[in-house]
Every structure is written in structure tokens, then in C-alpha cells.
N, C-alpha and C positions, 0 to 999 in steps of 0.2 A: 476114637481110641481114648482122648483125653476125658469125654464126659463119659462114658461107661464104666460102673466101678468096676462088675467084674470081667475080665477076658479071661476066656478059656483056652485050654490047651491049642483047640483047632483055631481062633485068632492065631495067636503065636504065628504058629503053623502057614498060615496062609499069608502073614505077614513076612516072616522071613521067606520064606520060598519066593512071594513074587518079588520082594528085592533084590534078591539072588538075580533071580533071569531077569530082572529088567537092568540091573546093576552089567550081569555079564554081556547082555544084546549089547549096550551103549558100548560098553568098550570094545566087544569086536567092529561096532559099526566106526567107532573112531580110531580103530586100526585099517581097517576097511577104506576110510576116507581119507586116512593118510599113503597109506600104500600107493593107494589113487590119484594124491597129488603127484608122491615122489613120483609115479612110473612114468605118468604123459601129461603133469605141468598142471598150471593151475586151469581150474575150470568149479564149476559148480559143486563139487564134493568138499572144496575149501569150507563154503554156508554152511552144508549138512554136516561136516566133522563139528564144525563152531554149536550147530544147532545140539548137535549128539552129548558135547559135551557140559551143556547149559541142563541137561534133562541128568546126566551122571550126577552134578554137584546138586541137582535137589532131590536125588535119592538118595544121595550122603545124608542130606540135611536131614529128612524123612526118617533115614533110620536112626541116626543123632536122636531124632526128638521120641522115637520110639524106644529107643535104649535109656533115656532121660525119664519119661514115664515109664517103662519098667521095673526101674528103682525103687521110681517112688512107690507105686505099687507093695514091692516086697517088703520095704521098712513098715508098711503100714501107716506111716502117721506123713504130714505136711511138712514136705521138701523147702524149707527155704532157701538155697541154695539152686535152685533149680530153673528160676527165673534168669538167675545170674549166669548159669552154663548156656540156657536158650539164648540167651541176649547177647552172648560172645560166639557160641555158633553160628545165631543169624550172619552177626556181624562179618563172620571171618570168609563164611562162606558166600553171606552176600560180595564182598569181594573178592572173590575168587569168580564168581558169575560172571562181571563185570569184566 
């Protein structure tokens, strides 16, 4: 995405659709694995909610960084600013990972 100058319509396209369904699987499966603790206690759905929700926060990140080069895109010219939203996204969401 970042070294191709031009995306076309069906990028887009393909890129937000599959973040959508991958964004909405993780949080029914981290409803899913919650439900599951509260019904009958901890057990191994505790990992997979933890593992569900480490994959939701880097498809935040993913679309962050795809909404970040969009931008830049449209203005046409060199984002300097954009280094600096990736570097405080990494950052915020790397700690949220954690």
C-alpha cells in the first residue's frame, strides 16, 4: 500500500471490506470468549479472548496506517506530519497490545 503510487477504487474496496469482517469476527469472538468465561469459569477461552483481542488492536493499527496514507495520497504532495501520527499510533497502540 505505502510503495504503490496509484490504488484504485477496487484496493479501497478490498481493503476496507476485509477490515470490516476481520475487525467484526475478533469482537464477536472476544464476546464469544467472554460469555464463556463468565458462564462456566475460567478455562482456555481466557488465551484465545487475550489472543482475539491482540489481532483487533493491529487491525486498528492497519487501518490507522491506511487512513494515514490515504491522506497523504489526496493532498498529493509529502505528509510531514505523518511520520509523527504513525509514531504516536505505533506508540499508543503498542501499549494497548501489551
Amino acid at each position: 500500500m505505502e510503495q504503490s503510487p496509484i490504488l484504485g477504487p477496487i484496493f479501497h474496496a478490498r481493503v476496507i471490506s476485509l477490515s470490516s469482517a476481520l475487525f467484526l469476527l475478533d469482537y464477536l469472538f472476544i464476546v464469544s470468549a467472554y460469555s464463556h468465561t463468565i458462564a462456566r469459569g475460567a478455562s482456555v477461552q481466557i488465551v484465545f479472548g487475550f489472543e482475539y483481542s491482540i489481532l483487533l488492536v493491529s487491525i486498528i493499527l492497519t487501518v490507522i496506517k491506511y487512513i494515514l496514507h490515504t491522506i497523504e495520497i489526496r493532498t498529493g504532495e509529502q505528509w510531514e506530519n505523518k511520520g509523527v501520527f504513525m509514531l504516536y499510533s505505533d506508540l499508543i497502540l503498542g501499549f494497548i497490545r501489551v
